[in-house]
MARPA-914560 format. One record per residue: x, y, z negated of N, C-alpha, C, CB in turn. Coordinates in steps of 0.02 Angstrom, whole numbers, plus 50000, padded with zeros to 5 digits. Each point is the difference from the previous one (the first is absolute). Glycine has a CB too. Example, Ala and Ser with C-alpha at 12.3 -4.5 7.8 and 13.67 -1.06 7.14 Angstrom:
MARPA-914560
506604971649610499555005950000500455006050000499054994149938500775011250098500425005949997499615005549963500594996850108
//
This chain:
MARPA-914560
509985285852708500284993550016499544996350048500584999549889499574996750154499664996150059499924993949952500575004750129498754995449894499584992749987499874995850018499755003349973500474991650015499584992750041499114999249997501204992649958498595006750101499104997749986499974994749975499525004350086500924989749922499704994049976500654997450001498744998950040501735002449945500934996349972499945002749929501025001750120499644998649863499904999049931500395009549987500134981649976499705021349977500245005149994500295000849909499145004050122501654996449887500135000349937500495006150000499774987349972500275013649981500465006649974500335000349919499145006650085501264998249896500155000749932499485001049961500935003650028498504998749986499504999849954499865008549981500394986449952499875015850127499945006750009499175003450010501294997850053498695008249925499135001049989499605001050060500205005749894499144992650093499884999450093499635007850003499654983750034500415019450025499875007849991499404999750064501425006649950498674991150098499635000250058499434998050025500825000450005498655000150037499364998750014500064992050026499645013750028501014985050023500344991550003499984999249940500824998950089499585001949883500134995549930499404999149971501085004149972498355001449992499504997349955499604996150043500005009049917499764991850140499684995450041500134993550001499915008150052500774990949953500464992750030499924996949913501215005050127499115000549820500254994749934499905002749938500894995450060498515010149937499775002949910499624994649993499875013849987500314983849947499534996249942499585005349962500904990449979498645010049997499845006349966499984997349931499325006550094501104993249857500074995349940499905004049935500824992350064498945015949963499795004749931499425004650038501355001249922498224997250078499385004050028499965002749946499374994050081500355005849857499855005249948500725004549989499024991449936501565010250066500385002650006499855006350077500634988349917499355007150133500025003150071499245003749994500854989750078498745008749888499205002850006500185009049950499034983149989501345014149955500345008149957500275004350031500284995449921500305000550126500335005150059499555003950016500704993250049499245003050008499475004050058499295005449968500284987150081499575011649874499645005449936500375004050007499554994549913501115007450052500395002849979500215004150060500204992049907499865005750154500205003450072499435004550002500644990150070498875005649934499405005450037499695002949930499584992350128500315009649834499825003149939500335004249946499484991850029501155004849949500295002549941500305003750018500004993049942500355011650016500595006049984500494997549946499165010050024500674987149957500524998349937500674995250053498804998249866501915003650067500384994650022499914993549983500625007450006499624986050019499804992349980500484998650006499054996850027501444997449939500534995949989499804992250018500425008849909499904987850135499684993550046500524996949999499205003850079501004991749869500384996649980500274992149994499655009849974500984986250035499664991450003500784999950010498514995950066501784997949934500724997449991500315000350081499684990849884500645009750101500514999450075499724994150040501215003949944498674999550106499734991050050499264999249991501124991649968498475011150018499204996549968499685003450043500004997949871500195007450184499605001550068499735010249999499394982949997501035018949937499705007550003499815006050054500594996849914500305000950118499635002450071499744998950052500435003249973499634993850037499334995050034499385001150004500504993249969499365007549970499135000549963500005005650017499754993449896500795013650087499975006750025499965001350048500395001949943499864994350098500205001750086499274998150031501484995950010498445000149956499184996550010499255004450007500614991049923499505012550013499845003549990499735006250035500544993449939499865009050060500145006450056499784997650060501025004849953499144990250065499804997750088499254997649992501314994450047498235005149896499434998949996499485003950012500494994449945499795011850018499735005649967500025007550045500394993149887500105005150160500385004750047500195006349952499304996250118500855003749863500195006949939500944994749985498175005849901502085000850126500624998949986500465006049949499804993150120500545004349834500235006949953500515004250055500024993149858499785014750119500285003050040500805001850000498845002750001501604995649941500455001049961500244990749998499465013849929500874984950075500404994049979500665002249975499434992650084500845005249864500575000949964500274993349994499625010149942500944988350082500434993850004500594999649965499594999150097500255001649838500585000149957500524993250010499185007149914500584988350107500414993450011500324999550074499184994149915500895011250117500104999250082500665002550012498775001950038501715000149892500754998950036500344996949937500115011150094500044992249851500164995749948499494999249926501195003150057499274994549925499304998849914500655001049935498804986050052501845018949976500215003349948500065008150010500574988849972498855014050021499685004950012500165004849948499204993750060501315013449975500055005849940499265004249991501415002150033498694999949907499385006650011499885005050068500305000949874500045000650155500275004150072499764993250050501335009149953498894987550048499674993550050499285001949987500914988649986498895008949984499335000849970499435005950017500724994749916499685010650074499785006650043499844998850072500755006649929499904992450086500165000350071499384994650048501505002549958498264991450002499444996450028499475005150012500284989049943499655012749992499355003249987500035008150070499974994549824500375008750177499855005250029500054998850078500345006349897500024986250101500255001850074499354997650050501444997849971498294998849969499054995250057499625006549990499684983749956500515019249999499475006349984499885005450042500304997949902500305003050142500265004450041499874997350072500845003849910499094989950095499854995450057499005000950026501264990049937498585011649980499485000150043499565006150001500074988449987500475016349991500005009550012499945000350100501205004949859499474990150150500285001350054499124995950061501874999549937498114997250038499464993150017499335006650013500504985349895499425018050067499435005249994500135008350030499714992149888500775006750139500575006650022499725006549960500274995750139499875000349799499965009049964500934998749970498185003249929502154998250123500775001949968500105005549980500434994050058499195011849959500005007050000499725004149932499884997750129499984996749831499605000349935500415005549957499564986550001499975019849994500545004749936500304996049946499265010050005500444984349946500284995349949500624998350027498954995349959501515005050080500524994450014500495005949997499464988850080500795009749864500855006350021500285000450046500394999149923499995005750118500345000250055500554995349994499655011350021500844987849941500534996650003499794991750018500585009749915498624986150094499754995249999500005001650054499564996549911500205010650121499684996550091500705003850030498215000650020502415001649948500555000750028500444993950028499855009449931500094985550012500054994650005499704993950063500145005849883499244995050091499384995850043499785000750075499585001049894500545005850111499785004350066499375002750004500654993450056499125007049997499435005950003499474997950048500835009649978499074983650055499514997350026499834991849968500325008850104499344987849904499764992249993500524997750003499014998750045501214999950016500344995850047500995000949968498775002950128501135003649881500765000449906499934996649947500145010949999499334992949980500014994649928499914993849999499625007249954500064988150081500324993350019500364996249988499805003250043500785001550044500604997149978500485001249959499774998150075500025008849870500495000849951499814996749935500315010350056499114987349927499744994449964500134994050014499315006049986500884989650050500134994650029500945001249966498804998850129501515006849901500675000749982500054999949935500255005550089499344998249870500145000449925500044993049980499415011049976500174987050036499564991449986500734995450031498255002550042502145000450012500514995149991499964995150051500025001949885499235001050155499534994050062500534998850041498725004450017501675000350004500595001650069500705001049949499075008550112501354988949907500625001149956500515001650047499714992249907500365015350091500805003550017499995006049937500084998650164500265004849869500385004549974499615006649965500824995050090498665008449977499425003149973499664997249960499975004550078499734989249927499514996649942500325000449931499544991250085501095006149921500335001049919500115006549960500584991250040499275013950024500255007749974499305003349963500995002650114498414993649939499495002149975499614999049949500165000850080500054991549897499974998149941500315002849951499814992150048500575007249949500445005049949499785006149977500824995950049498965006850012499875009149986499194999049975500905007750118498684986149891499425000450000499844998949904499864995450156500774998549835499884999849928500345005649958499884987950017500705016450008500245004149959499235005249971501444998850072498305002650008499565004649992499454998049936500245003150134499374989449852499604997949954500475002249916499384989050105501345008249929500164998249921500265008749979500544983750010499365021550039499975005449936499495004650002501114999849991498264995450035499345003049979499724996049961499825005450087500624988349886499584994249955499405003249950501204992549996499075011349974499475003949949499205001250006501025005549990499164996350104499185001350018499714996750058500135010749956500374983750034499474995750056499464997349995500754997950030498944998949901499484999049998499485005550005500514991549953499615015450048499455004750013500094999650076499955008349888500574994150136500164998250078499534994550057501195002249936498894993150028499674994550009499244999549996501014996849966498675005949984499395002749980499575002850055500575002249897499915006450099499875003250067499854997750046500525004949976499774993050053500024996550090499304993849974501865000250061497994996349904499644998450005499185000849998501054997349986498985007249971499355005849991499945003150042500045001849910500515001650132499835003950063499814996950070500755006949943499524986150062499514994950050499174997949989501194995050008498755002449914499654999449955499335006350058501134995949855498845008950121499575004049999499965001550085500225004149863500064992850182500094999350073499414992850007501585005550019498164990249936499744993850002499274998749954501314997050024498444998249995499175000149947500214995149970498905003550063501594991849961500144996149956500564995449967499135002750044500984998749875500725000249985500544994050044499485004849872501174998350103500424994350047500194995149958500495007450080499594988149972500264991849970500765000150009498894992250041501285005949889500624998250015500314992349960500105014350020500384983950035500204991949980500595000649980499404993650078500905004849850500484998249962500194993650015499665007249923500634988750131500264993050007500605000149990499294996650069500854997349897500514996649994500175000849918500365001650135499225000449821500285001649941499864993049966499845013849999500174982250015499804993649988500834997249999498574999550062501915003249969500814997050004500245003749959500214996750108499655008249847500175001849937500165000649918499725000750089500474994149885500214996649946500055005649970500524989850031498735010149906500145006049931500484999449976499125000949962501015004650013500504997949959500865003250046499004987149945500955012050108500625000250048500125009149996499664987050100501005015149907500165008050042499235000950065501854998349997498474996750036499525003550064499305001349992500684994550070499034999949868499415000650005499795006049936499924986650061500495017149901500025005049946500105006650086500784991849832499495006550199500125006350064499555001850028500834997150028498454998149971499205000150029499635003649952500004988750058500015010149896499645003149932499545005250024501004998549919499565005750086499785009650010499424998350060501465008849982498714986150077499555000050089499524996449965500854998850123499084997349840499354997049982499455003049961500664991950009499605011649971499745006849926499865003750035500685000449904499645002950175499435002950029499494997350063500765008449955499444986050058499684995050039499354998849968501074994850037498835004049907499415000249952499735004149985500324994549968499895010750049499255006150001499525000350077500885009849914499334986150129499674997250048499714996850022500375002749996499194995850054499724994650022500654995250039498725007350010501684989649952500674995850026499604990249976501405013349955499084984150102499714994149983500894996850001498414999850061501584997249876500714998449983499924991249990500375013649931500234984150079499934991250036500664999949954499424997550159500385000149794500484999049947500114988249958499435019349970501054982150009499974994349976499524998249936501115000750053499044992849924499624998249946500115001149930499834993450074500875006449930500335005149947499835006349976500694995150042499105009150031499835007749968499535000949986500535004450045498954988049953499235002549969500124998049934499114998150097501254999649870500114999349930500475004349979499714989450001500635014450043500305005349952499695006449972500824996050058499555008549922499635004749971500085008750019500074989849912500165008850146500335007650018499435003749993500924997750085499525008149909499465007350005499765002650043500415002749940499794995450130499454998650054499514998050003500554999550031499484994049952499284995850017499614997649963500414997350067499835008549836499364998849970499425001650029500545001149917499215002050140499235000849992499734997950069500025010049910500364985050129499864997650048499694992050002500855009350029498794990250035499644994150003500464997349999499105001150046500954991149943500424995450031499474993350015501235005149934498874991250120499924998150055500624991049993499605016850065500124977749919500454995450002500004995550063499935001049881500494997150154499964995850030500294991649991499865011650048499834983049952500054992849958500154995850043499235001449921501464994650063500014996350054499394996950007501104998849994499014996850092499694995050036499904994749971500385003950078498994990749933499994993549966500194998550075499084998149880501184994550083500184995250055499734998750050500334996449936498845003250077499604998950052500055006950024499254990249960500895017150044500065003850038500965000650032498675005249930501804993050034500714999050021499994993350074500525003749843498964991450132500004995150058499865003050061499674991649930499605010050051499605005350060500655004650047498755002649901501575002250062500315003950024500704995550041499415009849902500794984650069500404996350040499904996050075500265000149885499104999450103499634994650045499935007050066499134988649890500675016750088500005005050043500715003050026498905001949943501384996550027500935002250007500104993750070500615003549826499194991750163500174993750025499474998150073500444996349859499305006350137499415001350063499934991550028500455015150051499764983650004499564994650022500374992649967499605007650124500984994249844500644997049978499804997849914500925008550097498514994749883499884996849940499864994549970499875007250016499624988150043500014994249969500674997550006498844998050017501695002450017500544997350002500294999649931500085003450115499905002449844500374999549934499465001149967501155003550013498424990449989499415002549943500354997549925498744997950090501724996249914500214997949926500585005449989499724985850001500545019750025500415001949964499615007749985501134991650048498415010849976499695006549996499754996849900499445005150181500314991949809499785001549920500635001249968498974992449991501455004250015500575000849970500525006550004499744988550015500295013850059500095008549985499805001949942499815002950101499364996149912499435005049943500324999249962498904999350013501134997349954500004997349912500785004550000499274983549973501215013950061500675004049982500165007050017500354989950012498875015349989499945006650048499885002949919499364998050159500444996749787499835004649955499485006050018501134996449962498445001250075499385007650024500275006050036499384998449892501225000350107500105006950056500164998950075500475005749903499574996050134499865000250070500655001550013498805003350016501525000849959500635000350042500514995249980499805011750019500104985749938500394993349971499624994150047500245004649856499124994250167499994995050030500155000750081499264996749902500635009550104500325000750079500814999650009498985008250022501374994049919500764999250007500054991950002500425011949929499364983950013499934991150006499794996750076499535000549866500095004450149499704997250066500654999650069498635006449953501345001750032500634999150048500764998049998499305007150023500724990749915500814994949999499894995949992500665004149967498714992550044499904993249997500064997750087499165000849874500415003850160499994998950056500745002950041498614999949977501855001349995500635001950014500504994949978499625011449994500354985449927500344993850000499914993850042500025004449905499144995050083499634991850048500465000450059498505000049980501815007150047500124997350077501104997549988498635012450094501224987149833500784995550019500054993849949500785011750036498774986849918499864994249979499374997250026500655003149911499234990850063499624997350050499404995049950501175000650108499205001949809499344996749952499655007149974500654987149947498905011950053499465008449987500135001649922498764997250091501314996349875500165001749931500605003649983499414991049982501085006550055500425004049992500275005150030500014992849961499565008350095500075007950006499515006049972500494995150097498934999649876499865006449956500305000149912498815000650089501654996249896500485000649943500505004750034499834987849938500355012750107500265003650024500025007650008499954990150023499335010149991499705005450021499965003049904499214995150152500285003149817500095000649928500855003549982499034987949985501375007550032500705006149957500155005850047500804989949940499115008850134500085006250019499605005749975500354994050085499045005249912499555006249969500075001449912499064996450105501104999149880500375001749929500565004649997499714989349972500705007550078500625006649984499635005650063501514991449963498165007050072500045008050044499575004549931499814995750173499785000449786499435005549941500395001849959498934995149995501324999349969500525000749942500814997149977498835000849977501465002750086500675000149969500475004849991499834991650034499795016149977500085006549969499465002349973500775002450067498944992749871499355005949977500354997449923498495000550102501375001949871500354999449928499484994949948500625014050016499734980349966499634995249963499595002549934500904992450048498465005849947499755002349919500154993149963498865009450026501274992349926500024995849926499934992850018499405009349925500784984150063499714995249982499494998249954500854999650039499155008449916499644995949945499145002850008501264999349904499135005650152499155001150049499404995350036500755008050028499824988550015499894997150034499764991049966500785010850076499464988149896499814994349947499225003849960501574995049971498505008450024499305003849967499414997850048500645011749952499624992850115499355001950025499814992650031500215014250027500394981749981499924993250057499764993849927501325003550130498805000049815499564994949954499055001349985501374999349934498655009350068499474999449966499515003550060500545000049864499775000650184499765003050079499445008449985499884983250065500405019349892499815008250008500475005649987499004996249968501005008750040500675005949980499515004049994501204998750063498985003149862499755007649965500485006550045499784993749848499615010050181500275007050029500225005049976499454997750051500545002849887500045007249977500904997849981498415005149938501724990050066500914996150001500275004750067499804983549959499985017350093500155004850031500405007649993499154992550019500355010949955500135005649956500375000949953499245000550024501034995149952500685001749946500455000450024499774995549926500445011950016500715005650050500474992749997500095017549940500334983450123500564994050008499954995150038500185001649911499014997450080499734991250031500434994849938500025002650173499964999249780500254995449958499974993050009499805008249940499594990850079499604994550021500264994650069499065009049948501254995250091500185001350060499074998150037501744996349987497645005350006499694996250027499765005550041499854989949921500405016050084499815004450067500414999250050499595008049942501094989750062500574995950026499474992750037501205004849883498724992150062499484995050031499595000150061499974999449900499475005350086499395002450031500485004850071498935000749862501505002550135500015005150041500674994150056499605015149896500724979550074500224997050050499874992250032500685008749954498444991350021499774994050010500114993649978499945006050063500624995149872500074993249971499324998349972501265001349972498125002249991499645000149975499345001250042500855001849918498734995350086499425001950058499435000249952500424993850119499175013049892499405001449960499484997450046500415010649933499124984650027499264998450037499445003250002500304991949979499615010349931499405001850006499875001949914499664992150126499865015149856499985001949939499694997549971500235007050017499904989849914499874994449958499695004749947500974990350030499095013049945499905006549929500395006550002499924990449919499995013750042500215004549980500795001650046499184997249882501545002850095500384999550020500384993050045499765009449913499824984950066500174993250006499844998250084499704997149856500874999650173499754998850090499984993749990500585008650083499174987949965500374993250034500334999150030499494997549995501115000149990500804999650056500204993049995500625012249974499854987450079500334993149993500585002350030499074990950007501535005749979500725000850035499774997350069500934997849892499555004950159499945003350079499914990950006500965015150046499114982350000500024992649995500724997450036498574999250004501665006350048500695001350028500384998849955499795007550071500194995949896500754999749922499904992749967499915014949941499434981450043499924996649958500334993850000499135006049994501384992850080500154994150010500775001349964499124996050116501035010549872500755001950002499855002949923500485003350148499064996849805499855000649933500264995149955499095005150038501504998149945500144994149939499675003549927501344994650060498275000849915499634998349915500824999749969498564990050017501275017549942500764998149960499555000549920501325007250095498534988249874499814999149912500315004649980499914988749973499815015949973500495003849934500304992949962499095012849968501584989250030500434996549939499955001449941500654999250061499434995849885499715001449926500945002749979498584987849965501355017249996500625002649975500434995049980499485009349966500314984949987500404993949989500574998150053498964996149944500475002650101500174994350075500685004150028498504995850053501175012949966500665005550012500884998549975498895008749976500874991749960500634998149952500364996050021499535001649920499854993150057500554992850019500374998750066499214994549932500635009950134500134997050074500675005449993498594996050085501435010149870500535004350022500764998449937498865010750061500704984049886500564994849962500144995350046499615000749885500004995250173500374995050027500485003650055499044990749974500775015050088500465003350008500675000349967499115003850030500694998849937500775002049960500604996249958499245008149995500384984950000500374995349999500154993950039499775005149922500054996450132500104994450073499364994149982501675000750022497725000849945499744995849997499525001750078500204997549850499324998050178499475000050015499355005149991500604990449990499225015750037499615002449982499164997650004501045006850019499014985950027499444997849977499814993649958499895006450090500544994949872499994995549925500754998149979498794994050030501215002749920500605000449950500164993350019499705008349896501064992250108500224994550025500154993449948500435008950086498994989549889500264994549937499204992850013500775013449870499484981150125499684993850009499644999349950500754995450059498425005349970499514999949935500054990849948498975010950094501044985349950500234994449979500664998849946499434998650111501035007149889500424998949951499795000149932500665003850073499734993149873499965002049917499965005050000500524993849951499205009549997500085009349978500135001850050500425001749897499344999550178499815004950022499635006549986500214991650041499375009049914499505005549975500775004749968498474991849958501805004449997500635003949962500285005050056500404989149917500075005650133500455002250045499715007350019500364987450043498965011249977499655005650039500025005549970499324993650045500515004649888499845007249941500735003649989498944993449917501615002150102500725002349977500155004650038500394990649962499535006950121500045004850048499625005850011500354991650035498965009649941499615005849989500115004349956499364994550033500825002349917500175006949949500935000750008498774997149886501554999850169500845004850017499685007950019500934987950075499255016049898499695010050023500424998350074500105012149856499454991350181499975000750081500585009449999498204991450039502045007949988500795004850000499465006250037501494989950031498685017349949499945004050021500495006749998499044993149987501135010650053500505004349994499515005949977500964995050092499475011449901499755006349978499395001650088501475005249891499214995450169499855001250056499224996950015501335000750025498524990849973499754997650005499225003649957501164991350036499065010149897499475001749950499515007050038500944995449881499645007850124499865009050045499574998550066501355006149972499074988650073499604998550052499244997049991501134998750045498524996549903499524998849984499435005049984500734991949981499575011049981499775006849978499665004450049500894999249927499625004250109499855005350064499534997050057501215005049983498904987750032499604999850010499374998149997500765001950019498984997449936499464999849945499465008050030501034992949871499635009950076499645006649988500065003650048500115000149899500184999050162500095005850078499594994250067501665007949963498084987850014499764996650067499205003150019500784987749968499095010050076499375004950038499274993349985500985008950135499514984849850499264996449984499774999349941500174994350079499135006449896499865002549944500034990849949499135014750062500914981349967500154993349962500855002149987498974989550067501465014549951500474998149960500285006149940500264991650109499305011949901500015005649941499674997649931499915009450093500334983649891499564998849919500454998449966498964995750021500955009249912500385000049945499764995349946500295011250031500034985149943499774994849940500225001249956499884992550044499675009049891500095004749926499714995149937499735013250065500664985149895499884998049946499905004049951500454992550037498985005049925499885002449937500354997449941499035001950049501084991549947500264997049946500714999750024498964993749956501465009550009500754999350008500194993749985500205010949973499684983349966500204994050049499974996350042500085001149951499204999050056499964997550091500325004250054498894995649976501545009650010500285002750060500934999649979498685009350035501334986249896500584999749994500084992050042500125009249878
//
């Protein structure tokens, strides 16, 4: 992307990759993180998991990284670079087709490991396999590309059995062509919601991604889960931004134009919730509304619901009774994550930013606060006392008032009247009874699966 030297440079809050960009606009806001990397580049063999919420700068810091260190992974895998409802065969098809890219990259196409029906397919110089990789991949779309795809995944899906030795191979046999092992980059597994088909379709690529030196850029979610991958891997957190580095990075977004909005740059911050790509999206619909209203306040109220619905108005809501939790007592226990279901919904939370992790408090225990985006559109709904229930679905049902009983406290025997009308039995059908029931006992939230059991049969008469 072209840069301004000294105008203002804004964007979606897209990651900056280039020697312009870190020059013109890196904050460096995780040096002890970026100091592990770069260890890890020039030293280690093991795989590492480098993890942090959507928006909090992962690749960035990676891209950063690499351009520091000059060591670039030789392998990149872009599981997020066409869709993110990914079959097992998709999944393959990533994996072999960069794999093969950089067979072709090293011109050993001629490799005894590669079955004929692969370089029947592929062809028989560099400059083939290419463009028949590019076709599989879908880069060029006619008629050959779709054929080749097709024939490319038939071919995986009826060798499925031995592709991970397949896979193996070809890598051991470069392997021993080199002094030193290869890097490979797992990106984008960070847009993968546990729990999902697509992300059960990765399983098998990560299980052997992990017997490698792979560097995987995952969400915050998957460092609290528990797969059988990444029991024995580092993990690597990344924390949001404090406010004095979100300003910084705005004031640099804003180049000579900053003091101009110096009173509205804190106020981004604070509503960026620490992540960067939330304050660069605020930034830039603010500076997209200002130019058709003409009070700043209200174009950045403005700006605020647009980035509310562009974050969340297809991500699926967690619980209220989450969100009242974490926005009362400002921490979320992690290991709530990990329960089969998300019962909790609070990996729902964490994985669609209603919930923002700060910083590790104990054992399983974080510091979070609700996003600050949502908080204006958060309604506090109280638990109702079972009584109160009753009574609003007796005034229902008899045209009273469900927020109170329609009788004049000032009258005589009022107390009577009241008690007369409470104990009339509130009508229920069979249908009605069944429907209570089912859904009780078939609903998915665990507050409405409670059964109430008496011991003393006259208190339950």
């Amino acid at each position: 992307m072209k840069r301004s030297k000294f105008g203002i440079n804004v964007d979606e809050g897209i990651a900056l990759t280039s020697a312009e960009d870190f020059e013109r606009l890196f904050i460096d806001t995780e040096s002890g993180v970026k100091k592990r990397l770069l260890e890890w580049l020039k030293t280690d063999n093991q795989p590492l998991m480098l993890g942090g919420q959507i928006g909090c700068g992962k690749t960035t810091l990676i891209e950063y990284t690499f351009h520091e260190s000059h060591i670039k992974p030789d392998i990149v895998f872009h599981f997020d670079s066409s869709s993110l409802n990914l079959s097992e065969i998709d999944s393959w098809s990533i994996l072999f087709v960069e794999l093969f890219r950089y067979i072709a990259k090293l011109d050993l196409v001629d490799m005894d490991e590669i079955p004929d029906e692969y370089v029947a397919l592929l062809g028989k110089s560099p400059d083939a396999w290419y463009e028949s990789l590019n076709q599989i991949r879908l880069e060029s779309f006619s008629k050959t590309s779709i054929k080749k795809n097709r024939t490319f995944n038939t071919l995986l899906e009826s060798n499925q059995d031995h592709l991970t030795y397949f896979f193996a191979s070809l890598v051991k046999k470069i392997g021993s062509l080199r002094s030193v092992p290869l890097i490979f980059f797992a990106s984008g597994v960070d847009k993968f919601e546990p729990g999902t088909a697509a992300y059960f379709a990765l399983n098998d690529i990560f299980q052997i991604l992990s017997s490698y030196k792979t560097l995987f850029e995952v969400n915050a979610v998957h460092l609290f889960s528990d797969d059988l991958w990444m029991k024995k891997l580092e993990k690597l957190v990344i924390s949001i931004s404090d406010t004095h580095q979100i300003q910084k990075m705005l004031e640099k977004r804003l180049g000579g134009y900053a003091k101009t909005y110096a009173g509205e740059i804190p106020l981004i911050a604070e509503y960026s919730g620490g992540l960067p790509r939330q304050a660069l999206r605020l930034l830039d619909s603010f500076l997209a509304a200002q130019k058709q209203m003409s009070n700043n306040g209200q174009a950045f109220l403005k700006a605020t619901e647009n980035v509310n619905r562009d974050f969340f108005a297809f991500s699926q809501r967690p619980e209220n009774a989450l969100l009242q939790n974490v926005n009362k007592n400002q921490f979320l226990e992690t290991d709530l994550i990990s329960l089969p279901g998300d019962k909790e919904t609070a990996r729902r939370a964490v994985f669609g930013n209603w919930v923002v992790l700060q910083e590790h408090m104990r054992e399983s225990r974080w510091r979070a606060f609700v996003n600050p985006l949502i908080k204006s559109s958060f309604v506090e709904i109280e638990p109702e006392e079972p009584e109160f229930v009753l009574l609003k679905e007796y005034a229902r049902q008899t045209g009273i008032s469900d927020f109170g009983l329609d009788v004049d406290s000032q009258q005589a025997g009022w107390q009577k009247t009241l008690l007369d009308q409470l104990e009339t039995p509130i009508e229920l059908n069979v249908t009605q009874i069944l429907d209570s029931i089912s859904s009780a006992l078939l609903s998915t939230q665990r507050a409405d699966r409670i059964v109430v059991a008496f011991k003393n049969k006259v208190i339950a008469d």
